[in-house]
C-alpha positions as CSV (number, residue, x, y, z in Angstrom):
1,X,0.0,0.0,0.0
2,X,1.5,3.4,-1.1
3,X,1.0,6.1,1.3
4,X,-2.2,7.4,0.8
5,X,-3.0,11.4,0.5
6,X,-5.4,11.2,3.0
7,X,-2.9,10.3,4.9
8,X,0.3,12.2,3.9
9,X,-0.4,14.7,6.5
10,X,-1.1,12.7,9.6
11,X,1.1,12.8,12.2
12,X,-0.3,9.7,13.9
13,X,-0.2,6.9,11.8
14,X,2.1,4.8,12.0
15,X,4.1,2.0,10.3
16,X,6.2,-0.6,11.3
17,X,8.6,-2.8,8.2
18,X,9.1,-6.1,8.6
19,X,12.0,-6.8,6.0
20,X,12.2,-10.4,4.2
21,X,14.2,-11.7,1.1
22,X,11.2,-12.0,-0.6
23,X,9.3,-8.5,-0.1
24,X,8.6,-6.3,2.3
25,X,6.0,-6.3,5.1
26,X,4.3,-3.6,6.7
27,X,2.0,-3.1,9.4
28,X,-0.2,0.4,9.5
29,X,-2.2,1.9,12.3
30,X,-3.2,5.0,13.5
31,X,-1.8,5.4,17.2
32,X,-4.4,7.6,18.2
33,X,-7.2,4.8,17.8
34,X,-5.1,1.4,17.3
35,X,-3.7,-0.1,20.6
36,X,0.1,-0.4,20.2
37,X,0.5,-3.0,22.6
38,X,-1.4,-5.3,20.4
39,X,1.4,-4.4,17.3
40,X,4.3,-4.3,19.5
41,X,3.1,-7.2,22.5
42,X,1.3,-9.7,19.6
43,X,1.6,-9.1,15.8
44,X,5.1,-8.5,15.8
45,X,6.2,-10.9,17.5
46,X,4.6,-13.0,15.6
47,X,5.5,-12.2,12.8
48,X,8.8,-12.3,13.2
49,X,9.0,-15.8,14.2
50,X,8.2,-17.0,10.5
51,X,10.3,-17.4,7.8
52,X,9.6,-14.6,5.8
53,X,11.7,-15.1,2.7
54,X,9.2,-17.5,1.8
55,X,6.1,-16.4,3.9
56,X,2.4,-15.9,2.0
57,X,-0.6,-13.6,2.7
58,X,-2.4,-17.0,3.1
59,X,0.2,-18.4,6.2
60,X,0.3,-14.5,7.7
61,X,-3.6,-14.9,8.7
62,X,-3.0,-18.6,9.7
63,X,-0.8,-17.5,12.2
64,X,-2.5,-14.5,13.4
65,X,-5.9,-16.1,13.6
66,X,-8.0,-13.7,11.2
67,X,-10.8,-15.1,8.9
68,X,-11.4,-14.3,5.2
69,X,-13.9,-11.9,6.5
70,X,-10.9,-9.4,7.4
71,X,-9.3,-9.2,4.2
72,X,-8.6,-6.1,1.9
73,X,-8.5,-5.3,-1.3
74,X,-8.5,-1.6,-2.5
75,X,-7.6,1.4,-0.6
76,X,-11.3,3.1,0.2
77,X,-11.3,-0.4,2.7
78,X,-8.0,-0.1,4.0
79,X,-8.8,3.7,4.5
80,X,-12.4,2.8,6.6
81,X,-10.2,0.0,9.0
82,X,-8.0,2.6,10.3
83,X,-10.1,4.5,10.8
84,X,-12.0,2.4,12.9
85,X,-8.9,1.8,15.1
86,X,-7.6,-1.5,13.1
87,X,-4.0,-2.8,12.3
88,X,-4.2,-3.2,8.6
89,X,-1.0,-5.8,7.2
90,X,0.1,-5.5,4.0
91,X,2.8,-7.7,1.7
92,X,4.2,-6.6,-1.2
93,X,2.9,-8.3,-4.3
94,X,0.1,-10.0,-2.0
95,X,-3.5,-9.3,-4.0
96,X,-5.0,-8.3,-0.8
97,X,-4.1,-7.3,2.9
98,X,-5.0,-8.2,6.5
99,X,-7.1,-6.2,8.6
100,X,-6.7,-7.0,12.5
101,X,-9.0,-5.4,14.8
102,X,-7.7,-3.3,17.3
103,X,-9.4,-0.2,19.6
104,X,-7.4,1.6,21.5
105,X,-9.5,4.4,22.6
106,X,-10.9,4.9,26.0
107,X,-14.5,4.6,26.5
108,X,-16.7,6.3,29.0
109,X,-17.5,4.7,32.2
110,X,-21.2,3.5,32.2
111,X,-22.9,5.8,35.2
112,X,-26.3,7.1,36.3
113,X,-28.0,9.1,34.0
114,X,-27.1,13.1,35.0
115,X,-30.2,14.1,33.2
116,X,-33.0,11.4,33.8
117,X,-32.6,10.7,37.2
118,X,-34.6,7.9,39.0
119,X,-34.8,6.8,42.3
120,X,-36.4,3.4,41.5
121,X,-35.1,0.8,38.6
122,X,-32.0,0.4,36.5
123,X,-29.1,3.4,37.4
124,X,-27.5,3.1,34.3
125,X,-27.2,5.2,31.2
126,X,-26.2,5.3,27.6
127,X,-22.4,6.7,26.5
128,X,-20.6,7.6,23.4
129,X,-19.7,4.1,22.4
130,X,-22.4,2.7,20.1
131,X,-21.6,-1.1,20.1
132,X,-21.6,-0.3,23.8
133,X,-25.0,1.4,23.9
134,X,-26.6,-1.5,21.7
135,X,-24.9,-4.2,23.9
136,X,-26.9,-2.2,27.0
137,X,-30.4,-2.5,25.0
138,X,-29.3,-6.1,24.3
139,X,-28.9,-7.0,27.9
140,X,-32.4,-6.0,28.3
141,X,-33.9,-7.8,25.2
142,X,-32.5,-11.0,24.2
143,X,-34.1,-11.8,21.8
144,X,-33.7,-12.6,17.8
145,X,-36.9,-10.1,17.3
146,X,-34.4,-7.4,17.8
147,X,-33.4,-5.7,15.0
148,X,-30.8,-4.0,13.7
149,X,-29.7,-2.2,10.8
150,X,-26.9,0.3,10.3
151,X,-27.3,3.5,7.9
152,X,-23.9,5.7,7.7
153,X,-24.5,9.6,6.6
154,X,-22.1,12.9,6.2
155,X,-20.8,13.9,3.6
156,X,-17.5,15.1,4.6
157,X,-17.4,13.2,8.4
158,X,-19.3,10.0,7.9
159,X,-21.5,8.6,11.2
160,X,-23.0,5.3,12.1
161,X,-26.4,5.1,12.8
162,X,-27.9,2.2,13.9
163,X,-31.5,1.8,13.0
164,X,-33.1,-0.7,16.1
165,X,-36.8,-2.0,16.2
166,X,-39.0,-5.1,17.1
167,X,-39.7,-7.4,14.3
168,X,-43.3,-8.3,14.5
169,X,-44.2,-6.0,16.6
170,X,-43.1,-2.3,15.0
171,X,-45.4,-1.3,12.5
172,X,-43.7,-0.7,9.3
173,X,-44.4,2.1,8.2
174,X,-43.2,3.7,11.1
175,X,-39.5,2.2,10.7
176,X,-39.9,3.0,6.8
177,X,-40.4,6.5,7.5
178,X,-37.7,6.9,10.0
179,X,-35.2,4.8,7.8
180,X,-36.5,6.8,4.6
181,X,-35.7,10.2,6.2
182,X,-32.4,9.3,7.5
183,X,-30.8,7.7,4.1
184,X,-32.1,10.7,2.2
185,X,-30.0,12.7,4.9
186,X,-27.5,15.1,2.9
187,X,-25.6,16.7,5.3
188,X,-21.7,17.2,6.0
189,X,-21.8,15.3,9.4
190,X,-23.9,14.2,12.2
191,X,-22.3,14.9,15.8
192,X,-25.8,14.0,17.9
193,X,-28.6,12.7,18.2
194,X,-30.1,16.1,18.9
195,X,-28.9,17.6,15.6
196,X,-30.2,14.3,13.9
197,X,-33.8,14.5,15.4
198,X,-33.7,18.2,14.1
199,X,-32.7,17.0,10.5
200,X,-35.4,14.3,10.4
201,X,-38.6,15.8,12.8
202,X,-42.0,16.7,11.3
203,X,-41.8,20.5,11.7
204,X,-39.1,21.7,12.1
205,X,-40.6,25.6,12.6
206,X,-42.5,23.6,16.0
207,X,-40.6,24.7,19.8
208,X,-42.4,21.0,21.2
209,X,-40.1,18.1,20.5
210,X,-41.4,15.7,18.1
211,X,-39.2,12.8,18.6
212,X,-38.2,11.6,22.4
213,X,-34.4,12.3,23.2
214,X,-33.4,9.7,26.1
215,X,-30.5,9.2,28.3
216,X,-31.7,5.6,29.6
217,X,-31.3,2.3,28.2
218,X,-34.6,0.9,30.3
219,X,-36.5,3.8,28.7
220,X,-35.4,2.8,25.2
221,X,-36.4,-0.8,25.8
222,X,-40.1,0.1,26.9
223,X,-40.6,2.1,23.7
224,X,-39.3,-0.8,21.5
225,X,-41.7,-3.5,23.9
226,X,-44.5,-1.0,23.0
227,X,-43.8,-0.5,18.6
228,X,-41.6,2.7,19.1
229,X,-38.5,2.8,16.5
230,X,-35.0,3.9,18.0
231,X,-31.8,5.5,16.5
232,X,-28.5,5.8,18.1
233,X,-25.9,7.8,16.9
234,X,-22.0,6.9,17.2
235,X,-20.7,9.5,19.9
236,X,-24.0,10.3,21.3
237,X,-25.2,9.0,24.4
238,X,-28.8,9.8,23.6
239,X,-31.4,7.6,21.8
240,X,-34.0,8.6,19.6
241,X,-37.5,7.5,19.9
242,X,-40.5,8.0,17.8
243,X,-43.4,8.1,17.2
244,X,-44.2,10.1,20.2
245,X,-46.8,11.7,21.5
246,X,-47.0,15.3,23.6
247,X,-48.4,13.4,26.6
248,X,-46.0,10.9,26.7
249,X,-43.0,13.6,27.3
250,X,-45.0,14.2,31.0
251,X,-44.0,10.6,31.6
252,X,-40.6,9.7,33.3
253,X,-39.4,6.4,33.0
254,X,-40.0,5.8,37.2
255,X,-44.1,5.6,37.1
256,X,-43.6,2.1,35.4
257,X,-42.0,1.5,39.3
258,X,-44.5,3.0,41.3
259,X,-47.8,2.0,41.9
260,X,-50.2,3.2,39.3
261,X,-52.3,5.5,42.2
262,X,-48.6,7.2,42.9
263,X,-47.4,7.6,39.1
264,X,-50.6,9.4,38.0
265,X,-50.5,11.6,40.9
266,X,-47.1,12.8,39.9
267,X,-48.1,12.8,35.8
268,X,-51.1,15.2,37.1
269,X,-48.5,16.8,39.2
270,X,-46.4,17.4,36.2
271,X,-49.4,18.9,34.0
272,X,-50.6,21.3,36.0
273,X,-46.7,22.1,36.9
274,X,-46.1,23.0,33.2
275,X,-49.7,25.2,33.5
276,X,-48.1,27.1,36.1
277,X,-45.0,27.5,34.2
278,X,-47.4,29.2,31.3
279,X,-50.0,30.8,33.3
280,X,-48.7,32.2,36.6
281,X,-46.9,35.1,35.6
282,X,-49.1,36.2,32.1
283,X,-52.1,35.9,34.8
284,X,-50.6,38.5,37.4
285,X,-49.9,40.9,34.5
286,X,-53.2,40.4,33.2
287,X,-54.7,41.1,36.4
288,X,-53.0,44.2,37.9
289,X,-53.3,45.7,34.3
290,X,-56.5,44.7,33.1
291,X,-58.3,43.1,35.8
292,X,-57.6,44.1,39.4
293,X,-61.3,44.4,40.5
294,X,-61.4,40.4,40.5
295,X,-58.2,40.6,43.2
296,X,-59.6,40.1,47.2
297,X,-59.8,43.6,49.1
298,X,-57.2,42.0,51.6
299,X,-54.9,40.9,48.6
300,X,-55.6,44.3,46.7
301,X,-54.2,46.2,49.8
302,X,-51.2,44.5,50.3
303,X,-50.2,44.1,46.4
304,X,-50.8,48.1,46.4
305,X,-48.4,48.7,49.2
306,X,-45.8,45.8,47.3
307,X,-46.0,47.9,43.9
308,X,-45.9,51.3,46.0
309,X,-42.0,51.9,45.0
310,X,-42.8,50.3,41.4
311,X,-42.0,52.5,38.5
312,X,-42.9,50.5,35.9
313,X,-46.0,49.1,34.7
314,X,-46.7,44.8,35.5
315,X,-45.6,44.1,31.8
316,X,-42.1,45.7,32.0
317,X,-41.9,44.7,35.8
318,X,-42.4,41.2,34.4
319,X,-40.2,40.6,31.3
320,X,-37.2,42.0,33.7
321,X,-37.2,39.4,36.5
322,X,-38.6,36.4,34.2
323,X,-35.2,37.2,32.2
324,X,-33.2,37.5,35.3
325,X,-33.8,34.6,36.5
326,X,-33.1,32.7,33.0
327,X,-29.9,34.5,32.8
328,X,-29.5,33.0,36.3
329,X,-30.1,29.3,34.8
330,X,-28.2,29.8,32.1
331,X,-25.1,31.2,33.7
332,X,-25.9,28.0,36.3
333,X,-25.9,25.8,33.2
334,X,-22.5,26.3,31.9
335,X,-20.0,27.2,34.9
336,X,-18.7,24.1,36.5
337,X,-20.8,21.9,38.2
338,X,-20.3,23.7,42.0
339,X,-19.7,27.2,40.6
340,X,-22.8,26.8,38.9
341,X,-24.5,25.7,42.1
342,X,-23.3,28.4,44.1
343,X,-24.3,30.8,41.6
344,X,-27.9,29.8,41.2
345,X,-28.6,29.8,44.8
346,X,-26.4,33.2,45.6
347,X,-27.2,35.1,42.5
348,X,-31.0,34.5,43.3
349,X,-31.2,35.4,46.7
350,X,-28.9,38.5,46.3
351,X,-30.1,39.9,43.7
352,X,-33.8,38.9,44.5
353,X,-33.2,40.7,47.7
354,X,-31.1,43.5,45.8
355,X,-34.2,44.5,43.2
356,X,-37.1,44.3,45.6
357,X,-35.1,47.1,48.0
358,X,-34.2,48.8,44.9
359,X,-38.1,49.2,43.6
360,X,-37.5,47.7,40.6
361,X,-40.5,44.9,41.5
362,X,-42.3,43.1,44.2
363,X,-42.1,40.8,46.3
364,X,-45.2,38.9,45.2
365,X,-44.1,39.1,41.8
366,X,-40.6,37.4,43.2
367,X,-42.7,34.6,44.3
368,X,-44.7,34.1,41.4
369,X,-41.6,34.4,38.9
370,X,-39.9,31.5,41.3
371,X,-42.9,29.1,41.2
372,X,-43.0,29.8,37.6
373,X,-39.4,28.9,37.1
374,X,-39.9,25.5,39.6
375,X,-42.8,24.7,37.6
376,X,-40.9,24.3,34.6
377,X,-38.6,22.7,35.4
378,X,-40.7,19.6,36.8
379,X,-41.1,18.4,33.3
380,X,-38.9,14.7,32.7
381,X,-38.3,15.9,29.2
382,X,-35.3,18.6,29.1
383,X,-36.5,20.1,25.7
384,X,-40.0,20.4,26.8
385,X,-39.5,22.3,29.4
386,X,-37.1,24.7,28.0
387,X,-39.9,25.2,25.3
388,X,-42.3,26.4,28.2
389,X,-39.7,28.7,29.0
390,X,-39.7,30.3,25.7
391,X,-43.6,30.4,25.3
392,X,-43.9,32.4,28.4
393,X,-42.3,35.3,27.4
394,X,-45.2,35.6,24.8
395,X,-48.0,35.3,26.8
396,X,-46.7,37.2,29.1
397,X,-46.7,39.9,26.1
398,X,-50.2,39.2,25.1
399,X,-51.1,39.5,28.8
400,X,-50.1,42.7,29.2
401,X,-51.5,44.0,25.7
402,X,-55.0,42.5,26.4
403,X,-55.4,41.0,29.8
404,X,-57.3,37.8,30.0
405,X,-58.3,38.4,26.6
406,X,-54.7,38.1,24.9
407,X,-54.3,35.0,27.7
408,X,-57.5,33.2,25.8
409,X,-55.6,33.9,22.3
410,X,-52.4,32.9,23.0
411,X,-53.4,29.5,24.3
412,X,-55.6,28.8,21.6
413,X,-52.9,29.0,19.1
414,X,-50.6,26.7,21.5
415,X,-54.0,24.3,21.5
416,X,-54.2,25.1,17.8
417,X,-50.5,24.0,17.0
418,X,-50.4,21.3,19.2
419,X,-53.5,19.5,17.5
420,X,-51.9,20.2,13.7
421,X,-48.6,18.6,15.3
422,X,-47.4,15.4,14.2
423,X,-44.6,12.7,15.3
424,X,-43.6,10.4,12.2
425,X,-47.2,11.1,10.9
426,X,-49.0,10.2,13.8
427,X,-51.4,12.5,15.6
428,X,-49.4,15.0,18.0
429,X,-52.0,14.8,20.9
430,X,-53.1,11.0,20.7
431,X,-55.0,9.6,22.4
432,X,-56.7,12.8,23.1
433,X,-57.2,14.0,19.2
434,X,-58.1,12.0,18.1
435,X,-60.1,10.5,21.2
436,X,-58.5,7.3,21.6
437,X,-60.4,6.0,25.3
438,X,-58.5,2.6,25.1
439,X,-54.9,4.8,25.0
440,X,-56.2,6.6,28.0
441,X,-55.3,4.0,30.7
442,X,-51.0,5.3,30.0
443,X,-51.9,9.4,29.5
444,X,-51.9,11.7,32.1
445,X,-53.3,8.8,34.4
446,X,-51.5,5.1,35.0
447,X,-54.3,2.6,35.5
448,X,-52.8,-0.5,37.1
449,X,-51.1,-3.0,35.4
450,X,-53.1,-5.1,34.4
451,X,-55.2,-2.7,32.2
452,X,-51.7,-3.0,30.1
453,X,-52.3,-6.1,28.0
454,X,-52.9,-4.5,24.7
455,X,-49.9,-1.8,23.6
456,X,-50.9,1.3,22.5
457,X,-52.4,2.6,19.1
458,X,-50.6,5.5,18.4
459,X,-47.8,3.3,17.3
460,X,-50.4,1.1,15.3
461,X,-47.9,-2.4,16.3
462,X,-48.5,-5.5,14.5
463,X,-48.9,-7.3,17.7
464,X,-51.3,-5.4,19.6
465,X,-51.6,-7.9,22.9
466,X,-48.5,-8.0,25.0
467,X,-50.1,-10.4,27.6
468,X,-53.6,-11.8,29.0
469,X,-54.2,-10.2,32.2
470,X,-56.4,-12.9,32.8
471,X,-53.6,-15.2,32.9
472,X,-51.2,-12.3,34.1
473,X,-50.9,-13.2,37.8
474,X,-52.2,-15.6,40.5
475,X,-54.4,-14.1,43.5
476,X,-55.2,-17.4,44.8
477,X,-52.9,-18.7,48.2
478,X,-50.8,-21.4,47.5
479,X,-52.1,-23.7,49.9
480,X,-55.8,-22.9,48.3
């Protein structure tokens, strides 16, 4: 093999000469992603051991133990192997070469998830290793119904993307949509799974995620069990599911471990959290602008002696602490883990302290902002609740242009939007538009588990009964 000009400017690869009377042989890695020890510990020695004045390409993978699988025979293939952290072993006038696998990079420790965090079931999460992230979903499902198909895109930085789904029980045309969209993929490269779910979503104009992004093997698994479709991207530690729907992102992964009563509690919980989130702020400007003859006489009294030092009007008073305190979050969000810490809880009591002596706002409208701001972020799914964020700041506008009026508008468009949403070309807002009463049992409420026998028909599977809950447990004493 002649140096290649992909190569001829790599400082990194690497190549060892073997010298015999009857050619030459080479071995070529790259040391950044080969593992040396294997060259310099196994191959090589080896290799030297034989008689290489007479030695074939034939009695080289004899005595290294490599299959006909691993040969080589034009450049583009010795080019992908190092690349992929092989030894590739070449002989002059040989018609082919050797590749000998070989990965010398460090992988990730598998930890608990930073992002999805559970108390209850599995503590471990998905890294940037794909074969390691499939072997994780393989632990969980061993099964030959588990499929798996590999699609590479980029242009310029090619990525793996492995294509999983249930045979038999994944409807079709869900996984020939999603495969569809990502092999028609131009692009120059793929980094992540959240730039590939932007590439391939539904709308891409929408703030709502349309496709699930998940941290957590176990979660991954129950989508596949029910007729979701996953990708996972090499060097991501996220999966993709889909189809979704909107009320499944108000679902963490732990109400499958609590008891049914507890997990719809803490679904509800999460709903009228993310109401809050949209609501509680755009209301008090609605009110004190628009509206204040609806507010107590008690309340009135004491919200007129909170604004006394106010200069500006609700809506101005408003927009400047709700962006405060998401320049707080975001300042929290990217200094080092205890900085951040420390400047989330400081920065907020400070300066919260700071602006109310100052007369900038209230104290009642300190409280609201910070139930606002809990509220959202209650939501299990990141993306979700960082959308909430950003459709505050519009009601909140509306609100103070037309009181409870511009309230009523801007959540019908959100209801609007929502209902002309879709996830893989499934209804946005299953299984409550369309009405779906069998769905309703895994919504916003978790009936008990053995209302669970039939999956769910928002992702239409070709196996609709997972078990007979008839059959599904024994109630009877043993001794009965």
């Amino acid at each position: 093999m002649k140096e290649h000009r992909w190569f001829s400017k790599t400082a990194d690869l690497q190549i060892e000469h073997i010298d015999g009377v009857g050619g030459r042989l080479r071995l070529f890695y790259l040391e950044s992603l080969a593992d040396s020890d294997v060259v310099y510990k196994h191959l090589l020695p080896l290799l030297k051991k034989c008689d290489l004045s007479h030695i074939t390409i034939h009695d080289i993978e004899q005595q290294i133990g490599v299959t006909p699988d691993e040969r080589l025979y034009n450049e583009e293939q010795v080019i992908e192997s190092l690349i992929r952290g092989g030894i590739y072993i070449h002989l002059d006038h040989a018609e082919y070469g050797v590749y000998f696998p070989s990965d010398g990079t460090q992988d990730r420790q598998i930890n608990s998830p930073e992002i999805e965090t559970n108390i209850l079931g599995p503590q471990n999460s998905f890294v940037e290793e794909l074969n390691v992230n499939l072997s994780l979903i393989r632990k969980y499902i061993v099964s030959p119904r588990l499929l798996h198909e590999r699609i590479v895109i980029g242009e310029t930085a090619p990525a793996e993307i492995a294509l999983l789904y249930m045979d038999g029980i994944a409807n079709e045309e869900n996984v020939q949509t999603l495969r569809q969209r990502v092999q028609e993929l131009v692009v120059e490269s793929v980094v992540d799974s959240s730039m590939l779910a932007q590439y391939i979503k539904d709308n891409e104009y929408s703030v709502f995620p349309q496709l699930m992004m998940t941290q957590r093997p176990d979660r991954t698994v129950a989508g596949l069990l029910q007729g979701q479709v996953a990708l996972l991207v090499q060097g991501s530690p996220f999966a993709i599911l889909g189809p979704v729907t909107f009320i499944q992102l108000f679902q963490a992964t732990e109400d499958s471990y609590f008891r049914w009563s507890i997990a719809s509690f803490l679904r509800l919980l999460r709903a009228w959290a993310v109401l809050l989130a949209l609501l509680l702020t755009p209301t008090y400007v609605a009110v004190l602008t628009y509206h204040y003859e609806i507010i107590p006489a008690d309340l009135l009294i004491s919200l007129a002696q909170s604004r006394s030092r106010v200069p500006f009007p609700p809506i101005m008073e408003a927009i400047l602490l709700e962006g405060i305190i998401e320049l707080l979050r975001e300042a929290g969000a990217r200094l080092p883990t205890k900085i951040g810490q420390t400047i989330g809880i400081v920065g907020g009591i400070v300066i919260g302290q700071a602006i109310v002596q100052a007369g900038f706002t209230s104290n009642i409208l300190i409280i609201i902002v910070a139930l606002g701001a809990l509220s959202s972020f209650s939501s299990p799914n990141y993306i979700l609740g960082a959308a909430i964020r950003v459709l505050r700041f519009p009601i909140i506008l509306l609100a103070g242009f037309w009181g409870g009026f511009g309230i009523a508008i801007g959540m019908s468009w959100l209801l609007t939007h929502l209902i002309r949403q879709t996830s893989l070309g499934r209804p946005y807002l299953h299984p409550v538009y369309p009405l779906r009463i069998m769905d309703i049992k895994d919504s916003l409420i978790r009936m008990p588990i053995s209302f669970f026998g039939i999956r769910p028909q928002i992702f239409q599977p070709k196996d609709d009964v997972r078990f007979d809950p008839s059959r599904g447990k024994m109630t009877e004493d043993i001794d009965d």
